[in-house]
One Martini backbone bead per residue (centre of mass of N, CA, C, O) as a GRO file, in nm:
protein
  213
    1UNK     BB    1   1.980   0.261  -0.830
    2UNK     BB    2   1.836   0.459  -1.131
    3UNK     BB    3   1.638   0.727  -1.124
    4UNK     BB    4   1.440   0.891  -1.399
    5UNK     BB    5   1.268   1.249  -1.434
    6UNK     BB    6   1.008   1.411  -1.634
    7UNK     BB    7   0.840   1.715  -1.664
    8UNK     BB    8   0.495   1.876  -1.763
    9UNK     BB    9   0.342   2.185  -1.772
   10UNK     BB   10   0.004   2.266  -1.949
   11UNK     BB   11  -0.154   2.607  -1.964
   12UNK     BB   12  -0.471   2.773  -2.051
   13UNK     BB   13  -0.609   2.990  -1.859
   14UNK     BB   14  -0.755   2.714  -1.700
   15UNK     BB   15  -0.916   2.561  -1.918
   16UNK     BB   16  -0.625   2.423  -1.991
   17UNK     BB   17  -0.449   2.106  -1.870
   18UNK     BB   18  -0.110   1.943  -1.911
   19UNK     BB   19   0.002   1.689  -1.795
   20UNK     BB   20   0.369   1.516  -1.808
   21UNK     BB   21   0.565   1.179  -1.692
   22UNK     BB   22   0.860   1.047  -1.705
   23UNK     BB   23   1.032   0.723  -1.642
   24UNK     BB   24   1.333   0.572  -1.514
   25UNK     BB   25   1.469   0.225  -1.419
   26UNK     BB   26   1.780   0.097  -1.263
   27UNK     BB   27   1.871  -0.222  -1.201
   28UNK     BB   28   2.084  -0.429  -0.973
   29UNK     BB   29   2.008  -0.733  -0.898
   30UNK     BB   30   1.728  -0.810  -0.892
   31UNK     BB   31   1.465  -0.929  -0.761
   32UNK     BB   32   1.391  -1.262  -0.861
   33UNK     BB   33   1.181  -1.531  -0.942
   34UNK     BB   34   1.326  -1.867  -0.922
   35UNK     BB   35   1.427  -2.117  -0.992
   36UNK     BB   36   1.535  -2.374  -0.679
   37UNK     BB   37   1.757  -2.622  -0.515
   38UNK     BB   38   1.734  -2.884  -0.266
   39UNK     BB   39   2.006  -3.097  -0.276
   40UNK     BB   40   1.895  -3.159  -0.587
   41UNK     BB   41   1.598  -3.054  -0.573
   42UNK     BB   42   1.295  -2.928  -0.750
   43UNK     BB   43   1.116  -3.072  -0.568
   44UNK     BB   44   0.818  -3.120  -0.326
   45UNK     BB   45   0.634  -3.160  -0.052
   46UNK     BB   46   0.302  -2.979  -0.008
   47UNK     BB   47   0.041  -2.996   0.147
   48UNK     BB   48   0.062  -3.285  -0.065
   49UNK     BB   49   0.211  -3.188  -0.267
   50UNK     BB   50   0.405  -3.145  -0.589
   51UNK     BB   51   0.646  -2.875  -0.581
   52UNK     BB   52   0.805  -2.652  -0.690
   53UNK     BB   53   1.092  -2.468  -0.681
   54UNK     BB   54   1.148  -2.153  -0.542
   55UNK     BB   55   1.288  -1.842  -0.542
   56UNK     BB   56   1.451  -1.576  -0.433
   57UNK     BB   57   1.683  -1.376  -0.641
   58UNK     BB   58   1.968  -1.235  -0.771
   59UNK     BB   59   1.959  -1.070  -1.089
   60UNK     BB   60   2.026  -0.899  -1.297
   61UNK     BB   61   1.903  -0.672  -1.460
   62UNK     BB   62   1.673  -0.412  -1.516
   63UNK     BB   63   1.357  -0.230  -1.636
   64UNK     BB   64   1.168   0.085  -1.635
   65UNK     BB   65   0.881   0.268  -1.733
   66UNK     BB   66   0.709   0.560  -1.820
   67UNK     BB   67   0.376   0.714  -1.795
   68UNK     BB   68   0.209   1.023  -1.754
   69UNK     BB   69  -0.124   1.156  -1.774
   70UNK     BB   70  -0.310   1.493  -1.776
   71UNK     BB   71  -0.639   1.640  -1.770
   72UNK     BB   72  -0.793   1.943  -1.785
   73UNK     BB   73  -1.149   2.079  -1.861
   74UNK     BB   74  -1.301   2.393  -1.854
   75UNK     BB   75  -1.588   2.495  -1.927
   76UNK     BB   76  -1.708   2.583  -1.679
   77UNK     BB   77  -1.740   2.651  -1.359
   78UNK     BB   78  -1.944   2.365  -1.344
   79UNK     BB   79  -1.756   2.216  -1.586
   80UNK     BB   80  -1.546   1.944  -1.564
   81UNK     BB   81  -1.281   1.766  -1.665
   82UNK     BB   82  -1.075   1.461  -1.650
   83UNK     BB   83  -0.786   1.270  -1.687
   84UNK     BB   84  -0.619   0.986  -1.656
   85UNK     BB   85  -0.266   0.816  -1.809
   86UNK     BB   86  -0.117   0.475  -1.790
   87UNK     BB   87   0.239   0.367  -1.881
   88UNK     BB   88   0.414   0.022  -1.803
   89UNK     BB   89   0.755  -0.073  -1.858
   90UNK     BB   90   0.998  -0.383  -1.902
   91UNK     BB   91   1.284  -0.559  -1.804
   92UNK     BB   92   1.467  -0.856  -1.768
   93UNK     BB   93   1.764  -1.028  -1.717
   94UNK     BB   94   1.889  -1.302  -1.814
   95UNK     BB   95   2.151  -1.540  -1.782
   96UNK     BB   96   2.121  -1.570  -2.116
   97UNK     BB   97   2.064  -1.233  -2.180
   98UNK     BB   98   1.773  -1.207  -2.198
   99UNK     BB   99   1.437  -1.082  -2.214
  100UNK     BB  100   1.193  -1.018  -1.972
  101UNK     BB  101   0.953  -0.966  -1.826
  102UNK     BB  102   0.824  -0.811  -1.533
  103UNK     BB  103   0.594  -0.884  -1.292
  104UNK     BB  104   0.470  -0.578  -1.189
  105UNK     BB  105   0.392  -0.497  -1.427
  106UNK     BB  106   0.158  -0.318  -1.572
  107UNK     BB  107  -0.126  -0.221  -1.722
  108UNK     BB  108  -0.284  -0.005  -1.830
  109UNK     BB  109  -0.420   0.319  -1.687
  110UNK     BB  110  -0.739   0.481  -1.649
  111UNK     BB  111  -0.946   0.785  -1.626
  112UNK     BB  112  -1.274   0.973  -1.652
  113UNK     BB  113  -1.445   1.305  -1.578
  114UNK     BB  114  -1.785   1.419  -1.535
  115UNK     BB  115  -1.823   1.748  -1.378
  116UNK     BB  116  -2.087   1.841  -1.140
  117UNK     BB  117  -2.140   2.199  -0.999
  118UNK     BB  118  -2.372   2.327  -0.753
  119UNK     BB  119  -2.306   2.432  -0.461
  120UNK     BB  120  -2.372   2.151  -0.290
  121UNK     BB  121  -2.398   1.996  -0.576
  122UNK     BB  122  -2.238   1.700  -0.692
  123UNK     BB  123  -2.143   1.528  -1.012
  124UNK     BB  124  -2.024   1.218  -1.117
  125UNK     BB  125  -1.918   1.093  -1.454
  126UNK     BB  126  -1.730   0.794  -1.475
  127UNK     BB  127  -1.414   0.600  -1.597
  128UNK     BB  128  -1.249   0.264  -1.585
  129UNK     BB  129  -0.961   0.143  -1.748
  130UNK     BB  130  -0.775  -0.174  -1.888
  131UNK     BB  131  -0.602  -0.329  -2.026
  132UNK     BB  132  -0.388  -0.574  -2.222
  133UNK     BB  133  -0.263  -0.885  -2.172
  134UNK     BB  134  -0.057  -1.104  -2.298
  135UNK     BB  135   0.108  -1.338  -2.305
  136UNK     BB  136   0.391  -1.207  -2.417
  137UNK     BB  137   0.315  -0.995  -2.146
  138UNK     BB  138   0.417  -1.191  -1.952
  139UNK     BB  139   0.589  -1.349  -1.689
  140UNK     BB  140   0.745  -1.659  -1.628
  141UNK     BB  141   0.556  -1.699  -1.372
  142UNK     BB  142   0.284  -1.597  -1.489
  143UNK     BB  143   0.230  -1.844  -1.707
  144UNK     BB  144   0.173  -2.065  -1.462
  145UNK     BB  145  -0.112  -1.888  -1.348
  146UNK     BB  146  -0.418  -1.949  -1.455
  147UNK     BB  147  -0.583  -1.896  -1.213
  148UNK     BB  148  -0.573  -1.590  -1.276
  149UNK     BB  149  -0.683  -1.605  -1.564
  150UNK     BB  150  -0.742  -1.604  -1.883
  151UNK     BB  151  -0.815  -1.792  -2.213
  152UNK     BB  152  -0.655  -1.800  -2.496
  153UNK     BB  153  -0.713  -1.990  -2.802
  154UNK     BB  154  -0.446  -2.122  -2.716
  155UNK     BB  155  -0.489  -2.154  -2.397
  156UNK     BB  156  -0.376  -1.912  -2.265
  157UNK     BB  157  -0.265  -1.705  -2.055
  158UNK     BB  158  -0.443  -1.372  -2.011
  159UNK     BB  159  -0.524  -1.038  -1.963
  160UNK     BB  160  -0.864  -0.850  -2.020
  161UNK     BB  161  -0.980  -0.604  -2.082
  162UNK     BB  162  -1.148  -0.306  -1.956
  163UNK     BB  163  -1.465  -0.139  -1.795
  164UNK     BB  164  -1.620   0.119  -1.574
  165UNK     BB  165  -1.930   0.275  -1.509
  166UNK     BB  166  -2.009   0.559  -1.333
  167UNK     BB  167  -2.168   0.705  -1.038
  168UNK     BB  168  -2.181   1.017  -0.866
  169UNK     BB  169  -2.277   1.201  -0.516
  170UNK     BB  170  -2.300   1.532  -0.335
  171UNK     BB  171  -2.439   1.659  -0.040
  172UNK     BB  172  -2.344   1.959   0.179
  173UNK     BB  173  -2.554   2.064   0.432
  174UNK     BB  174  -2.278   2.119   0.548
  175UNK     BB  175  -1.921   2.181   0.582
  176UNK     BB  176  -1.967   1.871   0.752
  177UNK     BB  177  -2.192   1.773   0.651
  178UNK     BB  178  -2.251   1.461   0.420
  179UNK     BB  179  -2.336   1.337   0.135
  180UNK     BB  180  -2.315   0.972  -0.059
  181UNK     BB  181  -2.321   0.853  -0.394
  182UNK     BB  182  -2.236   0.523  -0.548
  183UNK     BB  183  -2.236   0.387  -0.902
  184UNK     BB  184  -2.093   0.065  -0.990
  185UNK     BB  185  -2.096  -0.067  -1.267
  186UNK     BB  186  -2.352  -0.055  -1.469
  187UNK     BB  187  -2.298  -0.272  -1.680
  188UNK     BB  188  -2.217  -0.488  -1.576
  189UNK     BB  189  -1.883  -0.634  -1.537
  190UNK     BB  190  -1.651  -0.914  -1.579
  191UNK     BB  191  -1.352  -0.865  -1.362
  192UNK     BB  192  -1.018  -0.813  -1.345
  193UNK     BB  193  -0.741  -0.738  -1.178
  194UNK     BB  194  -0.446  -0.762  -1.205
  195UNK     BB  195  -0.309  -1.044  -1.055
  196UNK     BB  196  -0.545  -1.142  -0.846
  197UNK     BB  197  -0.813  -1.356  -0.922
  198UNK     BB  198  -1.025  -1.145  -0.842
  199UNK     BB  199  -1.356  -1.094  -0.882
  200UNK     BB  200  -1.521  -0.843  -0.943
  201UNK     BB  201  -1.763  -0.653  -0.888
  202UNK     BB  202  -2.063  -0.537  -1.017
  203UNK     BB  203  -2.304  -0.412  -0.943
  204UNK     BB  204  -2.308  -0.121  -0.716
  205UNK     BB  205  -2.382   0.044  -0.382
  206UNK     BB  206  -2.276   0.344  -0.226
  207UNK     BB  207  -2.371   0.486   0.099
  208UNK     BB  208  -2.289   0.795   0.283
  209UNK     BB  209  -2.217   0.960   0.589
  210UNK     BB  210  -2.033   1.234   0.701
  211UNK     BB  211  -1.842   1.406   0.981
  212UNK     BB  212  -1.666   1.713   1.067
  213UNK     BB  213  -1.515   1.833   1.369
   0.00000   0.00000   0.00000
């Protein structure tokens, strides 16, 4: 396995900063989920059902990539901005040659942060949100997933993007007692995080007090 690595930081007097880092990972024999047979048997009752033959084995080549983008603006003292942005591709080299995705790379993903803080108390209103897969950017094991996914017009299965607003508040009592409280997803939107299955939670309220000795 090599990994490649390259990073930048720009400041421009604390008012303004931008990191970006790129990296490439270069894989031998990768270990990926492949059909497979047992005495020349390609299928098997597995409790109770019909079940295809998978097995993890050591494949061709890999290869992922990608980078991560940061930006911070400091309005003021008190007002002050961050986001971050992520975004990896990869491909896996096939015995007949061909490349196929990679099957843990995720879709694009980051967040943006509008935060107030006077004294005491912060106030964070920010955004989280997820790219879309298609159908021809998911691994071909995960194609055979409906149950993961949803189903774009074509009847395929395919992951698509999302995003969700919230609020939180934070409030100092003493430099060790403080109160928290979060509003997430203000909007009820309904998804899934990548290759999960499982739908979030809607809007939701969180609040915590906590004590550090």
């Amino acid at each position: 396995m090599l990994i490649m690595v390259k990073g930048a930081t720009l400041n421009f007097e604390n008012a303004v900063r931008i990191d970006i880092t790129g990296y490439m990972t270069f894989l031998e024999d990768a270990l990926v989920r492949r059909y497979f047979s047992i005495n020349g048997q390609t299928e098997i009752i597995y409790q109770g059902e019909l079940s295809t033959i998978q097995a993890i084995q050591n494949g061709g080549k890999a290869e992922i990539y990608g980078f991560e983008a940061g930006l911070e603006i400091n309005f003021t003292k008190n007002l002050q901005f961050t986001s971050q942005y992520n975004y990896t591709g990869g491909y896996q080299l096939e015995e007949d040659g061909s490349k196929v995705a990679v099957r843990h790379v995720a879709p694009q993903f980051g967040n943006g942060h509008l935060i107030w803080e006077y004294k005491k108390l912060k106030l964070d209103a920010y955004a989280n949100y997820n790219g879309q897969f298609d159908y021809e950017d998911l691994a071909p094991e995960e194609r055979n997933k409906a149950y993961l996914y949803a189903l774009d017009k074509n009847g395929n299965p395919y992951s698509p993007s999302w995003y969700t607003l919230n609020f939180g508040a934070q409030y100092k009592i003493t430099k060790a007692f403080q109160i928290n409280t979060t509003l997430e997803n203000i909007t009820n939107q309904r998804y899934r995080t990548y290759s999960s299955g499982i739908t979030a939670a809607g809007v939701n309220f969180i609040a915590a007090i906590s004590y550090k000795f």
